[in-house]
RODRENLUM-323129 format. One line per 5 residues: number of its first residue (from 1); their letters; for each residue x, y, z of C-alpha. Coordinates in Angstrom, 2 decimals, always signed. Example, Ala and Ser with C-alpha at 12.3 -4.5 7.8 and 13.67 -1.06 7.14 Angstrom:
REM residues 2
1 = AS = +12.30 -4.50 +7.80 | +13.67 -1.06 +7.14
This chain:
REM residues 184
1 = XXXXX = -78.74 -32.52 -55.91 | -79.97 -33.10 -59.62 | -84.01 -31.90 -60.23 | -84.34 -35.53 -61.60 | -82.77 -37.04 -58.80
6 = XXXXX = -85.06 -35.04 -56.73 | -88.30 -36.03 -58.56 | -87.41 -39.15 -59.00 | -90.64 -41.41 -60.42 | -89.79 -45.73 -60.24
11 = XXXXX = -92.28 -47.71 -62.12 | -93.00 -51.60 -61.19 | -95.98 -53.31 -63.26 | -99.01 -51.56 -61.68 | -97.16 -49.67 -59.20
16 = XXXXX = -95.39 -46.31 -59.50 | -92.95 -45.39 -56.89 | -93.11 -41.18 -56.50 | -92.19 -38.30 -54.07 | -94.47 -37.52 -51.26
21 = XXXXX = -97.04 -34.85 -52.04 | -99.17 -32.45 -49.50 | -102.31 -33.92 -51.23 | -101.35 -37.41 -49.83 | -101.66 -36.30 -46.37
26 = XXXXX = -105.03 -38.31 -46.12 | -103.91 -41.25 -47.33 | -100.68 -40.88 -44.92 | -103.21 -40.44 -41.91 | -105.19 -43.48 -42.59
31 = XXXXX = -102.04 -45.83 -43.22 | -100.57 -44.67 -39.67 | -104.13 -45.84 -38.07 | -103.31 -49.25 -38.38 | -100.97 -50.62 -35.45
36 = XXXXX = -98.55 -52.73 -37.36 | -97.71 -49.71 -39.42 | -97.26 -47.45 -36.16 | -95.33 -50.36 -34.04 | -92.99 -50.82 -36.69
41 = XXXXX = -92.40 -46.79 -37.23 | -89.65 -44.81 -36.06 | -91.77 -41.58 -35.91 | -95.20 -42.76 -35.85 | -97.84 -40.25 -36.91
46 = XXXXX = -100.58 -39.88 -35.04 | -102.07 -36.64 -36.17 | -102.99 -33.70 -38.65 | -99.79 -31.59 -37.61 | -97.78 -34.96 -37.22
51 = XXXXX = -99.04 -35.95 -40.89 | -97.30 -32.25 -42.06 | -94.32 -32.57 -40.32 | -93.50 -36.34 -41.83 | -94.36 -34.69 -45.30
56 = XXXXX = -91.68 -31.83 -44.54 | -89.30 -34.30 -43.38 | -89.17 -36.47 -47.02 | -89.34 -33.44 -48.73 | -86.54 -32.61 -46.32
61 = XXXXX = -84.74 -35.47 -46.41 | -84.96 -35.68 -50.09 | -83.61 -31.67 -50.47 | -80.25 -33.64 -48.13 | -79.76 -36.10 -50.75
66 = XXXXX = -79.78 -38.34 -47.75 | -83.77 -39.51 -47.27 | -85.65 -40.71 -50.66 | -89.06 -41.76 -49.51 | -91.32 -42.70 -52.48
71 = XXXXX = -95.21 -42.95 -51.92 | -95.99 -46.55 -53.90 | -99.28 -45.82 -55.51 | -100.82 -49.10 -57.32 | -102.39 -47.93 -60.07
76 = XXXXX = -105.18 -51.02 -60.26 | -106.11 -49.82 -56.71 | -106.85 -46.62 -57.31 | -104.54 -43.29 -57.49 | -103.95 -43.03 -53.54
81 = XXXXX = -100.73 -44.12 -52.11 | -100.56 -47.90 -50.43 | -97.40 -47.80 -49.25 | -94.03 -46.66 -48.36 | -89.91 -47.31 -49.72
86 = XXXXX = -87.30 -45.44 -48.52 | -83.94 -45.68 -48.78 | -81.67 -43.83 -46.30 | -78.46 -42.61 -46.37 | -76.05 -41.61 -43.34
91 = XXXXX = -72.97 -39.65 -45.65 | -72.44 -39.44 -49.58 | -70.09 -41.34 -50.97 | -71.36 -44.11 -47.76 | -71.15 -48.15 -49.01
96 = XXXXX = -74.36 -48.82 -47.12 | -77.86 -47.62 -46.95 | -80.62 -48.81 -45.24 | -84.33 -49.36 -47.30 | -87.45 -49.42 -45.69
101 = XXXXX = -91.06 -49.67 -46.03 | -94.63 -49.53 -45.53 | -97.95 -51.28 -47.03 | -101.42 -49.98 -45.90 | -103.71 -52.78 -44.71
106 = XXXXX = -106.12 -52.76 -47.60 | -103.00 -53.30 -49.99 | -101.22 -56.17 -48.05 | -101.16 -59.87 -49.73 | -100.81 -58.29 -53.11
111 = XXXXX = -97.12 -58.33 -53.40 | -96.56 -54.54 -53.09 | -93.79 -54.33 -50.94 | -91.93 -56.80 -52.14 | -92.43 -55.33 -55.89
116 = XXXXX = -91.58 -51.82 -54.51 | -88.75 -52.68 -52.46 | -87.18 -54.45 -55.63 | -87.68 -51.40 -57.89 | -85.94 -49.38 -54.54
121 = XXXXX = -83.21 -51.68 -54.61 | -82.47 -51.48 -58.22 | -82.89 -47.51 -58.11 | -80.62 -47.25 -55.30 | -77.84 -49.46 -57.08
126 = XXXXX = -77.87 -47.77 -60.55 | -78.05 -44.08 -58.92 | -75.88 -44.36 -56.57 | -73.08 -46.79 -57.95 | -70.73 -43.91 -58.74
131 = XXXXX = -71.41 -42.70 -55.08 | -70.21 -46.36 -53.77 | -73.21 -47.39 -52.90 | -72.63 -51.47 -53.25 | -74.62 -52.94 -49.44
136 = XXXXX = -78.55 -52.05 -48.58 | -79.57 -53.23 -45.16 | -83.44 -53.91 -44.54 | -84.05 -54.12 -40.85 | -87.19 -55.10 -38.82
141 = XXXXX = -88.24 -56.56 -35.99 | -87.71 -60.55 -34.82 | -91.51 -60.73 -34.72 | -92.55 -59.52 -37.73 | -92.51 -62.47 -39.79
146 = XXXXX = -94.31 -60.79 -43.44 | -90.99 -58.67 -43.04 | -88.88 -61.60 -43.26 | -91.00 -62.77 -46.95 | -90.86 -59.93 -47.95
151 = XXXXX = -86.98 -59.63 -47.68 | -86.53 -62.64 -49.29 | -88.90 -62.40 -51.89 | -86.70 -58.48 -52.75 | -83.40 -60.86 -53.15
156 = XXXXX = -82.52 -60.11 -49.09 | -80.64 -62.39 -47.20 | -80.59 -63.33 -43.83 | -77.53 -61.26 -42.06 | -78.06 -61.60 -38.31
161 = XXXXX = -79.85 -60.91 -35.45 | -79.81 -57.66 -33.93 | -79.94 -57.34 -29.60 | -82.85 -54.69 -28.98 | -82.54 -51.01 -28.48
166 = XXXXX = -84.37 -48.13 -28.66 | -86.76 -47.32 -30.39 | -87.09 -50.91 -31.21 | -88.67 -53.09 -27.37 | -87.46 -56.48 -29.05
171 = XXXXX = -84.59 -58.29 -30.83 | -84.79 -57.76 -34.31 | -83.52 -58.84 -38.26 | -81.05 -57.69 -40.86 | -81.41 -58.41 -43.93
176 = XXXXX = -78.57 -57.54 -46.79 | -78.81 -57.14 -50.43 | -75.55 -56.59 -52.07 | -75.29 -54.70 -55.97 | -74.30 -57.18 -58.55
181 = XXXX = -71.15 -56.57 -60.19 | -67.28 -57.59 -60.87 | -66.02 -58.94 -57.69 | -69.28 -58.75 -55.65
């Protein structure tokens, strides 16, 4: 994988979209205290060494060319990270991904994720277009209605419903964006 795919900064207005760094493990630990941020996590963290071993894994994940998690700092809220995009990957080469994300409680109502998402989503589709990257799938729970706004406000549409499974205890929502281009 390229060094500049690797370090990979995304600007958005006031936000800037950047790699995960050691330093941010406070910030990390106080996003994952809030429960909506833990009950809609696949690998909640819930501690010092738990903080670490997320860290490792985007760094990780990153390294794979498979995982790009960016830490969404706003810069007119101060230089700590808010929030959370990532866009995952299952194979190179793969037609879909799957985007995620993350806003810290203090940072919510601001339009963060939906900014961050969007600058994600138009990352994802320039970068990877030559890969065959052309679908990114946005799921969350049926519950989780600011998910849903969000979505649409990033240019994702309704898909379906999904039936629940693990890790997920409830039905839940996909959401598609699809790259613009000839024939799509």
């Amino acid at each position: 994988m390229s060094d500049q795919l690797r370090s990979a900064r995304l600007r958005s207005g006031s936000l800037v979209l950047r790699p995960w760094l050691p330093g941010d493990l406070p910030s990390l630990l106080d996003a994952y205290r809030d429960p909506a941020i833990r009950a809609g996590s696949r690998a909640p963290v819930e501690d010092e060494a738990a903080a670490e071993r997320w860290l490792r894994d985007q760094e990780e994940g990153r390294e794979s060319g498979l995982r790009h998690s960016f830490a969404v700092v706003d810069t007119e809220f101060g230089g700590r990270p808010v929030g959370n995009v990532v866009l995952v990957r299952t194979a190179p080469g793969s037609e879909a991904a799957e985007v995620g994300y993350w806003t810290a409680a203090p940072a919510r109502g601001r339009g963060v994720a939906p900014r961050a998402l969007e600058a994600l989503t138009d990352w994802a589709f320039t970068v990877f277009a030559d890969d065959g990257l052309v679908t990114l799938d946005l799921l969350h729970q049926v519950d989780n209605a600011a998910s849903c706004r969000v979505a649409q406000k990033a240019g994702y549409g309704f898909a379906e419903v999904l039936p629940a499974r693990p890790p997920w205890p409830r039905e839940g929502h996909r959401h598609v964006r699809r790259a613009a281009g000839p024939g799509r």
